[in-house]
Steps between C-alpha positions, in 0.01 A plus 500: 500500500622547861852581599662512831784769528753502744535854497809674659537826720493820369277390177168631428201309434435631151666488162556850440672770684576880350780552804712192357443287802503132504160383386374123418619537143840441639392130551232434273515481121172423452240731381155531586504439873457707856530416855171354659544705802820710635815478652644815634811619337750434873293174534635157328345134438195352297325715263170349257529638122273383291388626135094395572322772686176278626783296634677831697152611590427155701813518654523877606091617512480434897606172508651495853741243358752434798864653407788332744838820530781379666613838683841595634429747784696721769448351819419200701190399437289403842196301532326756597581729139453186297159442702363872452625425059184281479224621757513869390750829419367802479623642138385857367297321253336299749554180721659197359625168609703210388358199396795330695874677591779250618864474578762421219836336532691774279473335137739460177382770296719626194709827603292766440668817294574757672430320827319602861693776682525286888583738810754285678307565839155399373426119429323369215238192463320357242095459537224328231215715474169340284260781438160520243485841462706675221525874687791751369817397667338296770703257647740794565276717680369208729852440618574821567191531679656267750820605555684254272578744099526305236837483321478214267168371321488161285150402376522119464130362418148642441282209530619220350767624329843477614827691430667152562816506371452829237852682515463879497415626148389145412157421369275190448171401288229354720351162407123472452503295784615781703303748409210363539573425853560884538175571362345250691659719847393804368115369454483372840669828607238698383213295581611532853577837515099593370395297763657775749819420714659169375453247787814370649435135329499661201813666548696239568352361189671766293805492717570149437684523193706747574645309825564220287690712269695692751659202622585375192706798435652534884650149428594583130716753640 
């Protein structure tokens, strides 16, 4: 079993939590499952669960399976900032890069609870990020490595998968179909990735889905 979470702000990624924070439980009676990969707790959008661990290894055990965030940031994002998101920042973990970072017409999310403190002198914009690399809190650290801090983060695919038209809090059970498509990704994924640095053919190839998908939801808004 695979299910895609929409998971709101200020939730954790686990089912437990001895400070009496918001935790997964909140959203999922069912017993026996655990997120294939994480979602920090300010962060919101798709999250895998799944209650077979050979199926969270394939997913999470450096599959480089691309991950498309739709990011509110501070700012006006130039061509120039959005150019130096996918040929290299400099984070204190090491370099990193986008596998694409583009311009967003500001979209319908749900109201987010509480929501962003604005400063009425700074504008806001909305970029799509699509990284393969699953570093702590890294979206946010490569916009703030370029002048533009991240205030809102919505993760709306990773690979195949999209949020489509989840509602916060709202969860889904993935057909076979579907998941075998995502395993399919994360083979090719991995295949590339031993072969050294993923050509740029190859990642369009795992790009492809998720510009498919982001359109879909940009109009379904």
């Amino acid at each position: 079993m695979l299910i895609a979470l929409n998971k709101p702000f200020d939730v954790l990624s686990q089912f437990t939590d001895s400070c009496g924070r918001a935790t997964l439980a909140d959203f999922l009676p069912l017993p026996g499952i655990y997120p294939a990969g994480r979602l920090d707790r300010d962060s919101e959008g798709l999250l895998l669960l799944t209650d077979e661990p050979p199926l969270a290894r394939a997913l999470t055990s450096k599959s480089l399976i691309p991950k498309t965030y739709w990011v509110q940031v501070e700012g006006t994002p130039s061509d120039a900032s959005l150019g130096k998101l996918t040929t290299e920042v400099l984070l204190n973990d090491g370099p990193a890069r986008a596998l694409s970072a583009r311009r967003l017409e500001e979209p319908g999310f749900w109201p987010r609870h509480p929501p962003i403190r604005f400063r009425a002198a700074i504008p806001t914009a909305w970029i799509e990020m699509i990284i393969d690399e699953g570093r702590n809190r890294q979206v946010r650290r490569m916009t703030a490595a370029v002048g533009l801090p991240t205030l809102r983060l919505v993760r709306t695919a990773i690979g195949s998968v999209q949020l489509d038209g989840l509602a916060s809090g709202q969860w889904r059970a993935l057909g076979n179909e579907e998941i075998l498509k995502l395993l399919s990704l994360a083979k090719h994924a991995r295949a590339a990735n031993s072969r050294g640095h993923p050509t740029r053919s190859s990642r369009d190839a795992r790009m492809a889905p998720h510009r498919i998908g982001s359109r879909r939801l940009q109009r379904s808004r």
